[in-house]
N, CA, C and O atoms as a Maestro MAE file, in Angstrom:
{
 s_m_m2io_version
 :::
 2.0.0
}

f_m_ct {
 s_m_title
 :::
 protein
 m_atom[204] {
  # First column is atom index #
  i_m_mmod_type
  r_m_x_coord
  r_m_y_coord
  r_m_z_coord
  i_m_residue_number
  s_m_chain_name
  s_m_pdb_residue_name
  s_m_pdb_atom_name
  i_m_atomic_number
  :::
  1 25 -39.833 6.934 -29.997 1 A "UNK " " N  " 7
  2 3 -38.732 7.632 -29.360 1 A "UNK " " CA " 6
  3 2 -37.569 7.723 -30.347 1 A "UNK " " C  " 6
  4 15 -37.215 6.651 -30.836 1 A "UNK " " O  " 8
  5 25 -36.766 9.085 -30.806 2 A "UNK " " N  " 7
  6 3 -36.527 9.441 -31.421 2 A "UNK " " CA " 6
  7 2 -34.552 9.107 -30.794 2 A "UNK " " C  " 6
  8 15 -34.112 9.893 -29.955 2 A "UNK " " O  " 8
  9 25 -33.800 8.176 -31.210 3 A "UNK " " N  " 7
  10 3 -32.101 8.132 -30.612 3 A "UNK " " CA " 6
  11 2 -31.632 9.185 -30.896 3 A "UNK " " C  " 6
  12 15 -31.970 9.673 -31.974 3 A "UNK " " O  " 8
  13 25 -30.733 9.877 -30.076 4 A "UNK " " N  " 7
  14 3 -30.269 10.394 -30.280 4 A "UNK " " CA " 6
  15 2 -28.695 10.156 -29.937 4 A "UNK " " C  " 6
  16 15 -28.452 9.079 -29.392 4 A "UNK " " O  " 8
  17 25 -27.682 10.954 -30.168 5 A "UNK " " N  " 7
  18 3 -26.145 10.952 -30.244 5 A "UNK " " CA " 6
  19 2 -25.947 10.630 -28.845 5 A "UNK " " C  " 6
  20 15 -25.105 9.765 -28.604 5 A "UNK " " O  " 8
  21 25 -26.675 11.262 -27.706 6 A "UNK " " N  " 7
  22 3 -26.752 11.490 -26.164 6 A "UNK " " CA " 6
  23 2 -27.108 9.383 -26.163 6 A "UNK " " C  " 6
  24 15 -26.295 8.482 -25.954 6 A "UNK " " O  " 8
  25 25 -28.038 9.326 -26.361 7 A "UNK " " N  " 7
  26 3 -28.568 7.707 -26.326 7 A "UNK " " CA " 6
  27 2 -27.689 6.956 -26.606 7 A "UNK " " C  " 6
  28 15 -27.424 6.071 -25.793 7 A "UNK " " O  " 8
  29 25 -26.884 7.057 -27.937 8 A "UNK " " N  " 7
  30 3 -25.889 6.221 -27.939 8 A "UNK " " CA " 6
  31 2 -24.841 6.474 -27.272 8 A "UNK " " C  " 6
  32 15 -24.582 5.330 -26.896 8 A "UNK " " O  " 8
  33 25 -24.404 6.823 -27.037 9 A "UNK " " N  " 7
  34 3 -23.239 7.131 -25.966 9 A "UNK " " CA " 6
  35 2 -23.545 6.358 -24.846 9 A "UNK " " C  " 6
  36 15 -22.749 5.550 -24.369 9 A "UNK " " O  " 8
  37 25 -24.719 6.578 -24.383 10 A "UNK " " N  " 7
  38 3 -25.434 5.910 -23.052 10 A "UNK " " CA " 6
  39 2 -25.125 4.429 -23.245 10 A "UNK " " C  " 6
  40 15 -24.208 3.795 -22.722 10 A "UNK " " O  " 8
  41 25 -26.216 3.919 -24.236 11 A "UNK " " N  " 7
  42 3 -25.594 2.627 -24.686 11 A "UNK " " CA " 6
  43 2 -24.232 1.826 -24.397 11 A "UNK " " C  " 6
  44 15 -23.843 0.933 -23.643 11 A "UNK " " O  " 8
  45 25 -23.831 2.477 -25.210 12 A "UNK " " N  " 7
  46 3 -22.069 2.544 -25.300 12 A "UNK " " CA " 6
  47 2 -21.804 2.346 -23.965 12 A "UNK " " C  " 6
  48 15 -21.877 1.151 -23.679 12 A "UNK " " O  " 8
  49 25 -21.494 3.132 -22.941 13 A "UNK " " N  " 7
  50 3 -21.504 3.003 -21.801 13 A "UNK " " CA " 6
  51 2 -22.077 2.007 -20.968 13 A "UNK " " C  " 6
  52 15 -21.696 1.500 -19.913 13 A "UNK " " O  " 8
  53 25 -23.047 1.848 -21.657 14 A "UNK " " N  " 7
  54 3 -23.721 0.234 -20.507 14 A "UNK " " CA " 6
  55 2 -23.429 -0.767 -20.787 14 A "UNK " " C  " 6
  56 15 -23.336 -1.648 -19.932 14 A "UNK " " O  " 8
  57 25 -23.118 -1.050 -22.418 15 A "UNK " " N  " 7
  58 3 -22.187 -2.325 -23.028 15 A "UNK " " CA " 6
  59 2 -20.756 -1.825 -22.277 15 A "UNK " " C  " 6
  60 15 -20.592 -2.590 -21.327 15 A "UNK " " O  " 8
  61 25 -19.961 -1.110 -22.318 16 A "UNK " " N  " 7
  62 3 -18.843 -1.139 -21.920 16 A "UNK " " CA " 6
  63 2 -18.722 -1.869 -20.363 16 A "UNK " " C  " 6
  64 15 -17.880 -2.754 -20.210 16 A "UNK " " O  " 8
  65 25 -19.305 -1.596 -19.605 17 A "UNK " " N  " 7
  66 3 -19.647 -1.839 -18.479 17 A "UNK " " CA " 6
  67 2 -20.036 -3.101 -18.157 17 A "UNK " " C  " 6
  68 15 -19.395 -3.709 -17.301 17 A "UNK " " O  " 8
  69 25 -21.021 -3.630 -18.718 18 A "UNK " " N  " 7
  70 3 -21.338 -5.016 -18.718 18 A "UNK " " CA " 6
  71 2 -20.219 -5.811 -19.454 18 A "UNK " " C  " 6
  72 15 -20.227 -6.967 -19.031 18 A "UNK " " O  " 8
  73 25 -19.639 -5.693 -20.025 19 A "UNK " " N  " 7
  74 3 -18.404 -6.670 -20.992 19 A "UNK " " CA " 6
  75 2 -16.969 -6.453 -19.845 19 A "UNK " " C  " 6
  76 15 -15.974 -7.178 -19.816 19 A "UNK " " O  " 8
  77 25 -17.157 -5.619 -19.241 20 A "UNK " " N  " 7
  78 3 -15.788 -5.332 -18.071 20 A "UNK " " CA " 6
  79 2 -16.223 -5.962 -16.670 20 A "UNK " " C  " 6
  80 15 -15.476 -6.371 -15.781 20 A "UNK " " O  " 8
  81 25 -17.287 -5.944 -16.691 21 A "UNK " " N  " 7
  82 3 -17.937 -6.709 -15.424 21 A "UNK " " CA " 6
  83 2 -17.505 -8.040 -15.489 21 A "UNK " " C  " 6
  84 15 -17.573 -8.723 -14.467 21 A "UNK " " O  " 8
  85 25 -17.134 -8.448 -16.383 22 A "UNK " " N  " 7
  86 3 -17.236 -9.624 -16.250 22 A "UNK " " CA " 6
  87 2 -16.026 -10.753 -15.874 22 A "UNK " " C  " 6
  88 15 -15.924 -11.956 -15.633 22 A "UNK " " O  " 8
  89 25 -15.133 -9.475 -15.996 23 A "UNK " " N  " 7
  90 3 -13.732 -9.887 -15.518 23 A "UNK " " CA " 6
  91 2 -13.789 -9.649 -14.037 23 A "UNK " " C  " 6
  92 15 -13.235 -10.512 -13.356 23 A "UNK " " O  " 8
  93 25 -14.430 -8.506 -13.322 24 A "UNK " " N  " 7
  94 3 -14.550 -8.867 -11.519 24 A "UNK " " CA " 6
  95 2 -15.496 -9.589 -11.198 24 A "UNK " " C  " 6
  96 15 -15.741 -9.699 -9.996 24 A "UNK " " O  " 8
  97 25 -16.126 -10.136 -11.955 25 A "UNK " " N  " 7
  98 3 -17.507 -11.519 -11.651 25 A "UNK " " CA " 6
  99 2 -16.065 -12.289 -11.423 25 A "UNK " " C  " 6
  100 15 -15.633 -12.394 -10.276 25 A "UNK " " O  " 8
  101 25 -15.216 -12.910 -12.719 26 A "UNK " " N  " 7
  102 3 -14.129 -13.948 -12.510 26 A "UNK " " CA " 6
  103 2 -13.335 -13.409 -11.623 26 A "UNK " " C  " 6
  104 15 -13.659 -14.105 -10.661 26 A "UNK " " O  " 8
  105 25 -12.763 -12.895 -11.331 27 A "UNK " " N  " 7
  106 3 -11.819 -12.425 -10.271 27 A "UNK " " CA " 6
  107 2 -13.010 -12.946 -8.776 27 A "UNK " " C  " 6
  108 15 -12.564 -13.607 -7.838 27 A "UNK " " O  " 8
  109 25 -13.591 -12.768 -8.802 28 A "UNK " " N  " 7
  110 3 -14.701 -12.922 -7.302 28 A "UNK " " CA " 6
  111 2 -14.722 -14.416 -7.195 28 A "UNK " " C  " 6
  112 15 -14.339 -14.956 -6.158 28 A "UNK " " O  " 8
  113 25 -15.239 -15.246 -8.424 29 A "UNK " " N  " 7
  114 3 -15.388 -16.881 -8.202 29 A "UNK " " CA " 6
  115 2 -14.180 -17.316 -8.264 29 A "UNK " " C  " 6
  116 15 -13.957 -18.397 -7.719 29 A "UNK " " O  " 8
  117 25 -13.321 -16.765 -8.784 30 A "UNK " " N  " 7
  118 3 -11.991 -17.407 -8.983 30 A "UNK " " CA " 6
  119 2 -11.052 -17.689 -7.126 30 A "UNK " " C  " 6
  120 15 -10.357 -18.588 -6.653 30 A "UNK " " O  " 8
  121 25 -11.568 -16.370 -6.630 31 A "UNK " " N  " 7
  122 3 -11.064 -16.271 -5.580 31 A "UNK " " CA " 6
  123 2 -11.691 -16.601 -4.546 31 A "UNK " " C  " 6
  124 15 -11.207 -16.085 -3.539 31 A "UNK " " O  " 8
  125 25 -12.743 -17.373 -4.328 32 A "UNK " " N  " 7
  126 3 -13.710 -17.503 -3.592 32 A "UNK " " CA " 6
  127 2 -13.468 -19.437 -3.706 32 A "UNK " " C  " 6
  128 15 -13.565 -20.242 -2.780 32 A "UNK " " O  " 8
  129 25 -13.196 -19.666 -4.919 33 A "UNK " " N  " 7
  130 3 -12.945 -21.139 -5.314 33 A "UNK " " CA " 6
  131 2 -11.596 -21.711 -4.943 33 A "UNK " " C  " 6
  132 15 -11.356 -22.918 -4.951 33 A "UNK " " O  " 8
  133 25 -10.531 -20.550 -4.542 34 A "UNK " " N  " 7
  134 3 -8.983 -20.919 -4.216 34 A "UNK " " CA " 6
  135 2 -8.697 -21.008 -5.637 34 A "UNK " " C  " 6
  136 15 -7.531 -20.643 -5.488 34 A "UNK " " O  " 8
  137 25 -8.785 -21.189 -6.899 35 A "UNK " " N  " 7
  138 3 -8.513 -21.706 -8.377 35 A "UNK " " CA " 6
  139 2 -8.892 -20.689 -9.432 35 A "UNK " " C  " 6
  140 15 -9.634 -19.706 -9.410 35 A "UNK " " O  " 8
  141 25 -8.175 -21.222 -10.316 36 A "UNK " " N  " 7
  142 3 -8.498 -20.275 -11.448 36 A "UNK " " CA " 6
  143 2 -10.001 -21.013 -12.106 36 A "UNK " " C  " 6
  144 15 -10.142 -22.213 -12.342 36 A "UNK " " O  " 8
  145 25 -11.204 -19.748 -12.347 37 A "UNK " " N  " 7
  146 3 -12.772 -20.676 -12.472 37 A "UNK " " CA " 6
  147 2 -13.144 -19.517 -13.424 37 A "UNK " " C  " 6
  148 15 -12.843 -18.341 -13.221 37 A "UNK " " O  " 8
  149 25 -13.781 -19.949 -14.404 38 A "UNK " " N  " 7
  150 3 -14.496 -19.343 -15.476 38 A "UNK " " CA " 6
  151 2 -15.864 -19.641 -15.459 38 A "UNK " " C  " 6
  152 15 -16.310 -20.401 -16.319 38 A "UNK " " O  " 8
  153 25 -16.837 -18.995 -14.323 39 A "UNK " " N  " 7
  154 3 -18.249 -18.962 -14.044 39 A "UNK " " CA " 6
  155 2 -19.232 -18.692 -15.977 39 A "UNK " " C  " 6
  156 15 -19.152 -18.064 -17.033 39 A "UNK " " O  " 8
  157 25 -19.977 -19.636 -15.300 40 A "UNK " " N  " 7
  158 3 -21.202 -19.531 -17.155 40 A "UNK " " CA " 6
  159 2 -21.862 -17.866 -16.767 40 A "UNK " " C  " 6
  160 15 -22.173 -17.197 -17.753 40 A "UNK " " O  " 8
  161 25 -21.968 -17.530 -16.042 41 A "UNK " " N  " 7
  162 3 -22.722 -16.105 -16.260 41 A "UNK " " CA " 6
  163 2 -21.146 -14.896 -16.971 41 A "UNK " " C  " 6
  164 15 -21.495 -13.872 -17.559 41 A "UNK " " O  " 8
  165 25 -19.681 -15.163 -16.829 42 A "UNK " " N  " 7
  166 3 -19.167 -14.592 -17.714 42 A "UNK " " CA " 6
  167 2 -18.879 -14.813 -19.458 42 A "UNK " " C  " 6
  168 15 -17.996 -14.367 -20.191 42 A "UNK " " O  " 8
  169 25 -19.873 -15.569 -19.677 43 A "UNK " " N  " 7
  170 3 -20.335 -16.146 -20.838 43 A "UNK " " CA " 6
  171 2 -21.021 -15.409 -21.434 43 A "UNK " " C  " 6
  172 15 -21.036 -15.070 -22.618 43 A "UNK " " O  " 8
  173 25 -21.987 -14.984 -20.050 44 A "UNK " " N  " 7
  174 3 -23.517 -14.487 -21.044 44 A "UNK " " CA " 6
  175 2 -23.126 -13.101 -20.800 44 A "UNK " " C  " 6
  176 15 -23.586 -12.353 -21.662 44 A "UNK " " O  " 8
  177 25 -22.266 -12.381 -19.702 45 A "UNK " " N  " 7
  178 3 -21.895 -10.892 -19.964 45 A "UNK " " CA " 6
  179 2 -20.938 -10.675 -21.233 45 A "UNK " " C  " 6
  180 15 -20.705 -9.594 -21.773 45 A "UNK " " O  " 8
  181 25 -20.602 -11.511 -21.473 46 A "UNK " " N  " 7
  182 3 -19.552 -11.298 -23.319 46 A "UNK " " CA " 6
  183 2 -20.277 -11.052 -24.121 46 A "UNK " " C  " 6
  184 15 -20.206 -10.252 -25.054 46 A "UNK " " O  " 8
  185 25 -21.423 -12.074 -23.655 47 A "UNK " " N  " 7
  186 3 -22.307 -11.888 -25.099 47 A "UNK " " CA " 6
  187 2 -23.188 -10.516 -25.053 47 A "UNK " " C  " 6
  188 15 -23.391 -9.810 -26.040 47 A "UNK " " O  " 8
  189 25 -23.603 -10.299 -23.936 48 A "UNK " " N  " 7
  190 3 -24.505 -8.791 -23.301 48 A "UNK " " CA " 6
  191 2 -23.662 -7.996 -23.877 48 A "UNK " " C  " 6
  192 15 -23.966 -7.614 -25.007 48 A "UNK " " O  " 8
  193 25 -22.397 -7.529 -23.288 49 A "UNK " " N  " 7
  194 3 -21.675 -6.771 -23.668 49 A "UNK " " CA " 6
  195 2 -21.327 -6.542 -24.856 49 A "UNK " " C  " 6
  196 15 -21.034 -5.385 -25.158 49 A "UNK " " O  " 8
  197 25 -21.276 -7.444 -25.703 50 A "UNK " " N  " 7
  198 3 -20.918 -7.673 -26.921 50 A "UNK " " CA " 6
  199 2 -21.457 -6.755 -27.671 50 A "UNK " " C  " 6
  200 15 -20.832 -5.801 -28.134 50 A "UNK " " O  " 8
  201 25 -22.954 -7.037 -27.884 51 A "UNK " " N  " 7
  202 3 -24.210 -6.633 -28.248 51 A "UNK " " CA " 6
  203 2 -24.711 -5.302 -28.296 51 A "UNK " " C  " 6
  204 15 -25.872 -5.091 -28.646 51 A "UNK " " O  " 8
  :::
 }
 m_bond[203] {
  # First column is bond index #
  i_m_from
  i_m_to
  i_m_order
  :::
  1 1 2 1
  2 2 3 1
  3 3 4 2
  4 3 5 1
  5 5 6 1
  6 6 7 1
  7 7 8 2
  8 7 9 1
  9 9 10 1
  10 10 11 1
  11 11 12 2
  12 11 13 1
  13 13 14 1
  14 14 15 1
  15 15 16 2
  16 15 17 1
  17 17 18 1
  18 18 19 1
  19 19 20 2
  20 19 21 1
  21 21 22 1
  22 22 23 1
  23 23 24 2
  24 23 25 1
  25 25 26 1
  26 26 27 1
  27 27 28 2
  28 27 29 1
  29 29 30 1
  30 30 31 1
  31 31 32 2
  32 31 33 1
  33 33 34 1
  34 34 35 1
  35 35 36 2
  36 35 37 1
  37 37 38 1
  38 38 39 1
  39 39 40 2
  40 39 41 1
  41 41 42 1
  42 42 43 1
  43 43 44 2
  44 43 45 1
  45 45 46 1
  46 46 47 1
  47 47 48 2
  48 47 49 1
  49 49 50 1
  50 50 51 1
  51 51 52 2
  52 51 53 1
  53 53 54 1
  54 54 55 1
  55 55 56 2
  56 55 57 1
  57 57 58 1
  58 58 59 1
  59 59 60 2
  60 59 61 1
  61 61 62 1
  62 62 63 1
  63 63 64 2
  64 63 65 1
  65 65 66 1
  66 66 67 1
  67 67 68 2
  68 67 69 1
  69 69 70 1
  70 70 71 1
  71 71 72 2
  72 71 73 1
  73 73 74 1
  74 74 75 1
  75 75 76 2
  76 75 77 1
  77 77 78 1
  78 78 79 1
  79 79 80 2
  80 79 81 1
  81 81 82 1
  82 82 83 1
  83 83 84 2
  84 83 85 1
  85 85 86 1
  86 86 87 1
  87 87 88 2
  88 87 89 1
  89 89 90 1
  90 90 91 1
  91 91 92 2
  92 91 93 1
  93 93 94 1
  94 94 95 1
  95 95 96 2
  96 95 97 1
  97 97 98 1
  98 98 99 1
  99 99 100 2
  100 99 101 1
  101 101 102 1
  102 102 103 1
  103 103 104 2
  104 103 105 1
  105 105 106 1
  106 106 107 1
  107 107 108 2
  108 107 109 1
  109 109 110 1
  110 110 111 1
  111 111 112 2
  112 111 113 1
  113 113 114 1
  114 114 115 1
  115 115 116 2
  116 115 117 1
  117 117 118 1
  118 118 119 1
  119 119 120 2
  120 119 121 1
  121 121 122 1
  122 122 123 1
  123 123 124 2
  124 123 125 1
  125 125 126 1
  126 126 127 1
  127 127 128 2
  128 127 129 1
  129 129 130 1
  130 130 131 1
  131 131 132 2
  132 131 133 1
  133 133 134 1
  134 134 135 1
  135 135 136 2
  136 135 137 1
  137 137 138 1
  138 138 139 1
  139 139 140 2
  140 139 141 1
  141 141 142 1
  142 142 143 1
  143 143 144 2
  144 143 145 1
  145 145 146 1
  146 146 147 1
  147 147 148 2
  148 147 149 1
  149 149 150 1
  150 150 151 1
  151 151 152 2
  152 151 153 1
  153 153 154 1
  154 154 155 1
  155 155 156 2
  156 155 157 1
  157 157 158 1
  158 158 159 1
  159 159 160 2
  160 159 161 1
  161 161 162 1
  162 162 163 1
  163 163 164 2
  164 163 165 1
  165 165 166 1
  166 166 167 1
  167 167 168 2
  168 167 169 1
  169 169 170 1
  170 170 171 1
  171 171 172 2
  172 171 173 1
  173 173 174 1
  174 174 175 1
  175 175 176 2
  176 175 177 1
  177 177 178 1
  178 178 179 1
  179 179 180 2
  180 179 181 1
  181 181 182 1
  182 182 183 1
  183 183 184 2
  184 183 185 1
  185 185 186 1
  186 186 187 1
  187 187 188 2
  188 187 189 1
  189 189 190 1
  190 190 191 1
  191 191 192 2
  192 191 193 1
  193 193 194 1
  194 194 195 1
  195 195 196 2
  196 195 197 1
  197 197 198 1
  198 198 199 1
  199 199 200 2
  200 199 201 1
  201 201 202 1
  202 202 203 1
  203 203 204 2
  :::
 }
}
């Protein structure tokens, strides 16, 4: 399968997405905990996203 300009963009878009997710993952446990909480799965969307 041959990438094209269209593909990356796509990409782009799904990292963007997953690396922003991960701030309403914390916003959800944070608020669900009464406290400020930094859940391990916004760990591994930094790194997803990252990527």
């Amino acid at each position: 399968m041959e990438f094209t300009a269209k593909s990356w963009v796509i990409i782009g878009f799904l990292g963007q997405f997953v690396f922003g997710a991960r701030f309403l993952i914390q916003w959800i446990c944070s608020e669900l905990k009464k406290e400020s909480h930094i859940p391990l799965v916004f760990w591994y969307l930094s790194i997803g996203g990252g990527v």
